[in-house]
C-alpha positions in Angstrom: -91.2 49.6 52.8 -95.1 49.6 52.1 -97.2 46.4 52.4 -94.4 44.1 50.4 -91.9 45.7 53.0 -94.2 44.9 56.1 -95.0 41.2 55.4 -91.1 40.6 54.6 -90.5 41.8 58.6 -92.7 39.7 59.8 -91.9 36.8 58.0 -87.9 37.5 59.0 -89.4 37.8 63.0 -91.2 34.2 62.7 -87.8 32.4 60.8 -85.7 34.2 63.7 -88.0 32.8 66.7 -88.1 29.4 64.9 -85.0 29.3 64.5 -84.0 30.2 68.2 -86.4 27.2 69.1 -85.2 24.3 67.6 -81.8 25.4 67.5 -79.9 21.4 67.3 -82.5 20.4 64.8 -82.1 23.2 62.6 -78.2 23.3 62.9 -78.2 19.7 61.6 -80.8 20.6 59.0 -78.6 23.6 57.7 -75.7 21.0 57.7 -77.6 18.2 56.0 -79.2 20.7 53.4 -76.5 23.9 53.0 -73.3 20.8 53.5 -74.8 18.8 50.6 -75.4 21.6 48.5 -72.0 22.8 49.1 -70.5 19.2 48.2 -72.5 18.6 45.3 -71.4 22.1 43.7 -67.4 21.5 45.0 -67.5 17.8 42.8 -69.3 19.2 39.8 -66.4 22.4 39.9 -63.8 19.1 39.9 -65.5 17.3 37.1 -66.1 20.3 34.9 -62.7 21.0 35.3 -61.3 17.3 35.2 -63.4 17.5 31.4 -62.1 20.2 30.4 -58.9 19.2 30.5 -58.9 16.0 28.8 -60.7 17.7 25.7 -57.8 20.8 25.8 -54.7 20.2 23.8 -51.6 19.2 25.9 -49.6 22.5 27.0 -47.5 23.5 24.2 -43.1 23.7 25.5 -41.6 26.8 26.0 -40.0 27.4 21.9 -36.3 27.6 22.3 -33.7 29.8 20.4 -32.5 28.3 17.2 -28.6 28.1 18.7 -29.8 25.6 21.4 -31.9 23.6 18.9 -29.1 22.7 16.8 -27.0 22.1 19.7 -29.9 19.4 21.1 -30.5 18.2 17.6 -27.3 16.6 16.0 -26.7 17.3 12.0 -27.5 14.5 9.7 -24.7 12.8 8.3 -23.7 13.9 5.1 -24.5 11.1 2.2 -21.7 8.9 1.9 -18.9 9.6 -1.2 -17.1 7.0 -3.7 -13.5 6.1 -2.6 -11.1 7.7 -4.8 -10.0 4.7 -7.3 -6.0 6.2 -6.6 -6.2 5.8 -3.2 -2.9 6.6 -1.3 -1.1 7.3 -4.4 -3.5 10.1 -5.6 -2.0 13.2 -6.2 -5.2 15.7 -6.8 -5.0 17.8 -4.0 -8.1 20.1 -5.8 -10.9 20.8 -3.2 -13.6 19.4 -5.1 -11.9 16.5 -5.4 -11.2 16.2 -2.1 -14.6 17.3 -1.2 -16.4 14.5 -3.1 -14.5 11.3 -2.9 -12.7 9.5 0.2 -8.9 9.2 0.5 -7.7 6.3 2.8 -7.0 8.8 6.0 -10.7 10.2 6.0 -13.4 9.0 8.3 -15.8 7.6 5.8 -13.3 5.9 3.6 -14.1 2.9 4.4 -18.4 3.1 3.4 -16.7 4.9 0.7 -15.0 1.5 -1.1 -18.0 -0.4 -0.3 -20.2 2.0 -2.1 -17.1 2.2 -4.9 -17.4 -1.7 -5.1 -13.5 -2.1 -4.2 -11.4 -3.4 -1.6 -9.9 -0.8 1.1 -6.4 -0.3 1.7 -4.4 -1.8 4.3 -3.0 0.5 7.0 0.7 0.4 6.8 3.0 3.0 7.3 4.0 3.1 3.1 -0.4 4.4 3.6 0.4 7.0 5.7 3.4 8.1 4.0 1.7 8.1 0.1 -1.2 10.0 1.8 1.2 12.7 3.5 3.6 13.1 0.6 1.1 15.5 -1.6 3.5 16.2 -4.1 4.6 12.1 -4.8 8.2 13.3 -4.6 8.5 10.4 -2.2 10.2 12.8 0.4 8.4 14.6 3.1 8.9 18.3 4.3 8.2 19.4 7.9 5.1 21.5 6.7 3.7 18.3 4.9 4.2 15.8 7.9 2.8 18.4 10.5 -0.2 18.9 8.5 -1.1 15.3 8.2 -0.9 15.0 11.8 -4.3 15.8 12.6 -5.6 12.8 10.3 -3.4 10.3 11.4 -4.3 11.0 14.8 -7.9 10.5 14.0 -7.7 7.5 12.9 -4.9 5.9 15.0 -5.7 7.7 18.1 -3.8 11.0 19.9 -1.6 9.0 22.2 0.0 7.5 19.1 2.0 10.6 17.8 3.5 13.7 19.7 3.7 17.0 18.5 6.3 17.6 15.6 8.7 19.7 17.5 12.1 20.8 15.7 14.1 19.1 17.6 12.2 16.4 16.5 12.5 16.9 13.2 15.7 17.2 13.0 16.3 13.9 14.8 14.2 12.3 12.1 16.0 13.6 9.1 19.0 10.9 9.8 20.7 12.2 6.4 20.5 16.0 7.3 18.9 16.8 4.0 16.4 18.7 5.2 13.6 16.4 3.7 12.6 12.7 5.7 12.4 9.5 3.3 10.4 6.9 3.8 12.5 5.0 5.9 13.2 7.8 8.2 9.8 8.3 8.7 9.6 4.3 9.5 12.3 4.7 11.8 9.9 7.7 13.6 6.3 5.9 13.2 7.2 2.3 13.3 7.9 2.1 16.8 4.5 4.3 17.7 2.6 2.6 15.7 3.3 -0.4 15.5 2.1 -0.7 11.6 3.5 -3.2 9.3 5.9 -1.5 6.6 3.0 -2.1 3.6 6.1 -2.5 0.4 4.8 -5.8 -0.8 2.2 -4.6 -3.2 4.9 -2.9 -4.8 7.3 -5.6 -5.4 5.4 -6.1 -8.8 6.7 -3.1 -10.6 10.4 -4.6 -10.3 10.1 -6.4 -13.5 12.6 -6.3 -15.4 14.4 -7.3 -12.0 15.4 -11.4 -12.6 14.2 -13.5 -9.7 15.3 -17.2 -9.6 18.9 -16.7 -11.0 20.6 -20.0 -10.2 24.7 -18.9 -9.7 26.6 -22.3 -8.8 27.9 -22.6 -6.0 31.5 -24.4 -6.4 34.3 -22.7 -5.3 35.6 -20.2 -7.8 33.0 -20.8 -10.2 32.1 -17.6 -12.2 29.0 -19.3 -13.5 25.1 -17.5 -12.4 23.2 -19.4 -14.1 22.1 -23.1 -14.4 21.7 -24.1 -18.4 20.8 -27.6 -19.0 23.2 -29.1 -21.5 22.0 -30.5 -24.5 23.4 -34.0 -23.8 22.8 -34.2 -19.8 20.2 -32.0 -18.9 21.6 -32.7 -15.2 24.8 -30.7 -15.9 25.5 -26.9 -16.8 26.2 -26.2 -20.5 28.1 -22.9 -19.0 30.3 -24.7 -16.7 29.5 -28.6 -16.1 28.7 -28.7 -12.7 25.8 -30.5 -11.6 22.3 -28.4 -11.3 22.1 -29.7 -7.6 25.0 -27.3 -7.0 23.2 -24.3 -8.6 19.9 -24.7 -6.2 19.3 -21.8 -3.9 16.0 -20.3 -2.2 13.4 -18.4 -3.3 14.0 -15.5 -1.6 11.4 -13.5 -3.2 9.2 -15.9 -1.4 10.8 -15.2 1.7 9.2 -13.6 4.9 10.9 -10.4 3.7 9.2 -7.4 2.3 11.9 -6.0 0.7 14.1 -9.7 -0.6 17.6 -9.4 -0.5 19.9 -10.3 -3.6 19.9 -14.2 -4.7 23.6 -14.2 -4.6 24.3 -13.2 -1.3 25.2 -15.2 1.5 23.0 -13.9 4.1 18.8 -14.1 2.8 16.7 -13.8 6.0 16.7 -10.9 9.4 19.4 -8.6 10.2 22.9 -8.8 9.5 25.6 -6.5 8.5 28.9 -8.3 7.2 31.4 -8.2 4.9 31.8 -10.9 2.7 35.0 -11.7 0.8 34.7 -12.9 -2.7 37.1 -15.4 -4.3 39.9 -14.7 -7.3 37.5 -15.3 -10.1 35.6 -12.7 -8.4 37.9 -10.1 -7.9 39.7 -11.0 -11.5 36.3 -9.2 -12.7 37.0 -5.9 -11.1 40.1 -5.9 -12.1 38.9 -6.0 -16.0 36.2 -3.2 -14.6 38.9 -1.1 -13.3 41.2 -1.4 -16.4 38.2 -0.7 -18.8 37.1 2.8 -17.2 40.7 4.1 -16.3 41.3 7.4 -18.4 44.4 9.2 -18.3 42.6 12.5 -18.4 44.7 14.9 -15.2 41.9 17.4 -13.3 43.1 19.8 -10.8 41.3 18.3 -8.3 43.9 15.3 -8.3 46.6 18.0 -7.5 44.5 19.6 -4.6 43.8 16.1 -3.0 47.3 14.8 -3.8 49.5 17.3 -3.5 52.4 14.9 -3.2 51.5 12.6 -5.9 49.6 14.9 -8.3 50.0 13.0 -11.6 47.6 10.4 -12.4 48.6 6.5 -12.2 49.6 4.8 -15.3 46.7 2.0 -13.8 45.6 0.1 -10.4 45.8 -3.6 -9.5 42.9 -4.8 -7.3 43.9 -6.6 -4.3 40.8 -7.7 -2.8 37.0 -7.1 -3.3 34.6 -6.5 -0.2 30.9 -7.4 -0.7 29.0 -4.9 1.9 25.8 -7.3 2.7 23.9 -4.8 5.2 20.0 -5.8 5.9 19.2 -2.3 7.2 20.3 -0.3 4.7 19.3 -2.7 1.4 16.1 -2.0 3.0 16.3 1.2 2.8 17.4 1.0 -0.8 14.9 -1.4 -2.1 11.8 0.6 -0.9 13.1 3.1 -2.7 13.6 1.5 -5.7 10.1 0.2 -6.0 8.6 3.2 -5.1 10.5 5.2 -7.9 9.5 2.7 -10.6 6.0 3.1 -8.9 5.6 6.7 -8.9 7.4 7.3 -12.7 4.9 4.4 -13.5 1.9 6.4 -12.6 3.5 9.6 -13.9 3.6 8.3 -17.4 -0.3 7.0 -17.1 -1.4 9.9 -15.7 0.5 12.5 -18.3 2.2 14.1 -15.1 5.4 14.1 -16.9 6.4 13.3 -20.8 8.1 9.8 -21.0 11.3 8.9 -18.8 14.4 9.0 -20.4 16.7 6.4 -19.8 20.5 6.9 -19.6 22.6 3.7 -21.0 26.1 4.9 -22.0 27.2 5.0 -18.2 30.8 4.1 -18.6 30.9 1.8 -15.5 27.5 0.2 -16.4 28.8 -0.8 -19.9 31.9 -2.4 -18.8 30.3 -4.4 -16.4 27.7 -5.7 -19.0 30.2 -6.8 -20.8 32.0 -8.2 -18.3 29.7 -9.6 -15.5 27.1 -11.1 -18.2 23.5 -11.8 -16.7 25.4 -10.1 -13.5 24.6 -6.8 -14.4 21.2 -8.0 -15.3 20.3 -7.6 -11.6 20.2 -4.4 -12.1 16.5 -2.1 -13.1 17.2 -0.2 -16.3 13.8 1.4 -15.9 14.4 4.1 -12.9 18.3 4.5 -14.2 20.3 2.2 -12.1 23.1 1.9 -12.0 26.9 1.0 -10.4 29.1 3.9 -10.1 32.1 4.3 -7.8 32.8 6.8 -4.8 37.0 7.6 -3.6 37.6 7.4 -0.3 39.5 5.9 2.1 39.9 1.8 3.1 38.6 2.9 7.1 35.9 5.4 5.6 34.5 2.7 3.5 34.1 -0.1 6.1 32.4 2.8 8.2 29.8 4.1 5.3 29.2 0.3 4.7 28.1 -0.4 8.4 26.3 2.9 8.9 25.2 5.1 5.9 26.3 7.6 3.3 25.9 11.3 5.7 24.8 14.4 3.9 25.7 16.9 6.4 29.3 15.5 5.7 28.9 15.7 2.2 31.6 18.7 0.5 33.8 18.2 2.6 36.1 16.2 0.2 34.9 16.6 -3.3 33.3 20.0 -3.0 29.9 21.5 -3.5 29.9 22.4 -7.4 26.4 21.1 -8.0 24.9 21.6 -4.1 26.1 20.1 -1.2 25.7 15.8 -2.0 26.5 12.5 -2.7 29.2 12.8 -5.8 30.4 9.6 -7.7 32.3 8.5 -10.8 31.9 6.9 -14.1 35.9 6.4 -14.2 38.2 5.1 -11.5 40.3 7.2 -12.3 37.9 10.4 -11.1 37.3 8.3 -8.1 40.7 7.7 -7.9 40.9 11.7 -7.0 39.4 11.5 -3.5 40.8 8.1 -2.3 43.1 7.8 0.2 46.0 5.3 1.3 46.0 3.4 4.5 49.0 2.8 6.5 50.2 0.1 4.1 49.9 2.0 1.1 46.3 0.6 0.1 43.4 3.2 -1.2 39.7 1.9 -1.8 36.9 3.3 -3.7 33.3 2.0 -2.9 31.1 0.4 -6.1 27.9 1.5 -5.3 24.2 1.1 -6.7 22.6 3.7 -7.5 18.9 5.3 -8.1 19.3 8.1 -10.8 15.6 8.0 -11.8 14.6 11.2 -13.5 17.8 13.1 -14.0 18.8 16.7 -14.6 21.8 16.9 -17.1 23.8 20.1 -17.0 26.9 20.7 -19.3 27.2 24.5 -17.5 30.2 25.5 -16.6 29.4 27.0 -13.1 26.0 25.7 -12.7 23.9 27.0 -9.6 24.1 24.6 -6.9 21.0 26.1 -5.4 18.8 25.4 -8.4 20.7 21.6 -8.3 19.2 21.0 -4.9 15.6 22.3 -4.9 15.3 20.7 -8.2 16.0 17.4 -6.7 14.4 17.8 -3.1 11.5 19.8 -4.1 11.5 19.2 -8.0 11.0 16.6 -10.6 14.3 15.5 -10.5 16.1 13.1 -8.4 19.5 13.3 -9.5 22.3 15.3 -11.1 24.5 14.5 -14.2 27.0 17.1 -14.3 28.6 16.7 -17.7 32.3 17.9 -17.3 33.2 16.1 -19.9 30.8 17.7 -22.5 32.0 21.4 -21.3 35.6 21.1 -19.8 36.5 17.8 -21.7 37.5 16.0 -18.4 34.7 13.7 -16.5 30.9 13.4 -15.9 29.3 13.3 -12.0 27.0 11.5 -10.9 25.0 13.6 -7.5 22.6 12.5 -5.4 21.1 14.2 -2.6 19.1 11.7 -0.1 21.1 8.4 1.4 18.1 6.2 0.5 19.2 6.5 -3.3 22.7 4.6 -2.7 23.5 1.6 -1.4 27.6 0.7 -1.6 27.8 -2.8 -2.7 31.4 -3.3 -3.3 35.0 -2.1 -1.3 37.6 -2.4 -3.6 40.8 -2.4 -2.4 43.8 -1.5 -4.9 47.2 0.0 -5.5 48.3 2.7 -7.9 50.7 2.0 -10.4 53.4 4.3 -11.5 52.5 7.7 -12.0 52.5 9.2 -15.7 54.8 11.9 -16.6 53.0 14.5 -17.4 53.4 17.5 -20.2 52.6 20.9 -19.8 50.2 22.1 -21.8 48.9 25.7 -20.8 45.7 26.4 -20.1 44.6 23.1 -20.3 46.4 21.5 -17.2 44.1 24.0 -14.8 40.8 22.6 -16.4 38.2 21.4 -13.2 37.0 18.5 -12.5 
């Protein structure tokens, strides 16, 4: 080791002997000097590190995928739209449109009038059933009902409505049409709803319809309308009687949504009589029946009379039925103000060129002229009119307390123009189809009806099946098959939904002698 190497040796010998001889004192010593060093070296580790990890940026989170990120994170919601100013009663089914304003059934509808400045619409099942019916015919297919399901059941809830099965369906198309009105689809929603029926912003469009008639009411007066006389303003110029026995309630400011006529005797819940009216009364239909008698002979007479094939020389009316049933005038005036509604908004919207309005219906111009401010009750504007159905005196107390049955329909008259609802201008072509009673009495119903926009066909053998879309599915809602134009005998009137009649009046009469009629070839076999 050389000199360097020899001094180390020794001084390692000396520090060993040392060492070995004060043993305790240099064990503490060690501990007191080697232990301090030790902790003051451990505590300046656990500072260093202690600053070192408040000055380091906090540890950056494992960077999910994008999926779960948008799953964690929910999507803004999209900026809120204008309410569509139509409403329910809009008929753009385009996507942008759809896409860019709110319709009563979506979510946002509501921030969507309050942005628009306007009020909301009411919830009521005539909402639900303008927002399912996309093509405003006013009747509902399966297709259309089952794809507005979804909505209605995101806004009502989905204990509200079960599934549309067929069976279903066909329970709810009461008529058998194949199509649901809106009172069928009442009948199916109300109950599950609970919604109130929504038909009093409509009432409006009944204009022409006059409210407030005063008839007077003493016995056999034919009188329907208070006019002060000149002299005493207390008494009727018309018919002398005292006003105080013209005063009746305001039923158009009644509880009811749809009002019932002025002149009937029931105004207010449900009811379903028959009401007899009084000579004077009946003395009218009697002048009705003698001003649209024709002696014109159809074939049909012979096929449902074969034992009394000629037609009558005339018919006395014995008594008059008024059929006063709250359900079904319901029913009838819903649809009434929703036809004038929606051939309204046709014409302002250039859907459809102007409606054309028929006024030369036999039965309609007799009773003008014979009922007065009578037949004043009833709306020009949608084609209404009276018109009368044959059938028997038992059939017609059982259509009055129930309701006109498509699937039934054809099975007397026939099915020239589709299978439907066929009535008369003439008694005498409703005189066809009635039948006797046991005593010898027939009865033919006098019933309003809704003819709205109507599809005139002189054909010969029109196509039943183009009659029928063209109603149901089509523009149309009626038929006027004009016989009378192509065969020279009479004109129909068909309808093909229930909610478009209401049968008013049974009258009950007798035929008169038969005529004697001449052969004339060829023209004796002409149809009906």
């Amino acid at each position: 080791f050389g000199s360097h190497g020899v001094h180390f040796a020794r001084a390692w010998v000396l520090v060993r002997c040392a060492t070995a001889a004060m043993l305790p004192w240099t064990a503490v010593a060690s501990k007191a000097i080697f232990g301090g060093c030790c902790r003051r070296h451990r505590f300046g580790r656990e500072d260093l590190r202690t600053n070192l990890l408040a000055n380091e940026p906090p540890p950056e989170p494992p960077s999910p995928s994008l999926s779960s990120s948008s799953q964690l994170q929910p999507e803004p919601p999209p900026p809120p739209r204008p309410a569509c100013l139509n409403g329910s009663r809009c008929r753009n089914r385009d996507p942008e449109h759809r896409a860019t304003e709110a319709h009563p059934l979506d979510r946002d509808y509501a921030e969507g009038c309050e942005l628009s400045q306007m009020e909301p619409e009411t919830l009521t099942l005539k909402v639900l059933f303008d927002c399912t019916d996309e093509d405003g015919s006013g009747r509902l297919s399966c297709d259309e009902l089952r794809a507005s399901l979804g909505a209605i059941r995101r806004l009502l809830g989905d204990e509200h409505l079960p599934e549309l099965t067929d069976e279903a369906w066909k329970d709810m198309d009461e008529d058998g049409n194949g199509v649901v009105n809106f009172s069928e689809f009442c009948h199916w929603a109300g109950p599950r709803l609970g919604l109130p029926l929504g038909m009093k912003k409509m009432r409006h469009k009944s204009t022409n319809i006059p409210h407030g008639r005063t008839p007077c009411n003493a016995m056999n007066c034919p009188c329907e309308e208070f006019v002060p006389s000149f002299l005493q303003s207390h008494r009727c110029a018309n018919c002398r009687h005292k006003e105080h026995l013209h005063m009746k309630p305001d039923r158009h400011n009644s509880a009811e949504e749809v009002p019932f006529p002025d002149y009937w005797a029931n105004a207010e819940g449900d009811f379903t009589t028959l009401v007899p009216l009084n000579k004077v009364e009946v003395s009218q239909f009697q002048k009705l029946v003698d001003r649209t008698y024709s002696s014109v002979y159809t074939k049909d007479r012979r096929k449902h009379n074969p034992t009394s094939p000629n037609v009558p020389q005339g018919y006395r009316v014995k008594k008059v039925l008024r059929n006063e049933n709250s359900h079904n005038w319901r029913e009838y005036g819903c649809r009434r103000a929703e036809l004038l509604t929606r051939m309204e908004e046709e014409e302002d919207m250039g859907v459809r060129g102007p409606r054309h309005l028929i006024s030369n219906v036999k039965s309609m111009v007799a009773w003008r002229s014979i009922a007065g401010v009578k037949a004043d009750r009833m709306e020009e504007q949608c084609n209404e009119w009276y018109v009368f159905h044959g059938t028997s005196p038992d059939a017609a107390q059982q259509i009055c307390a129930t309701d006109f049955q498509i699937r039934a329909a054809g099975s007397n008259t026939g099915t020239l123009y589709g299978r439907g609802l066929y009535f008369a201008e003439c008694i005498t072509k409703a005189d066809e189809y009635a039948r006797a009673d046991t005593e010898g009495s027939f009865a033919v119903l006098m019933c309003r009806v809704l003819g709205g926009r109507v599809l005139y066909t002189a054909e010969e053998e029109p196509d039943p099946e183009h009659m029928v879309n063209s109603c149901l599915e089509g523009p149309y809602d009626s038929v006027l098959g004009d016989r009378e134009a192509c065969r020279n005998t009479y004109r129909e009137f068909v309808f093909f939904d229930t909610e478009d009649v209401y049968p008013e009046y049974i009258i009950h009469y007798q035929r008169l002698a038969p005529i004697r009629r001449k052969t004339v070839p060829g023209r004796l076999a002409s149809t009906s």
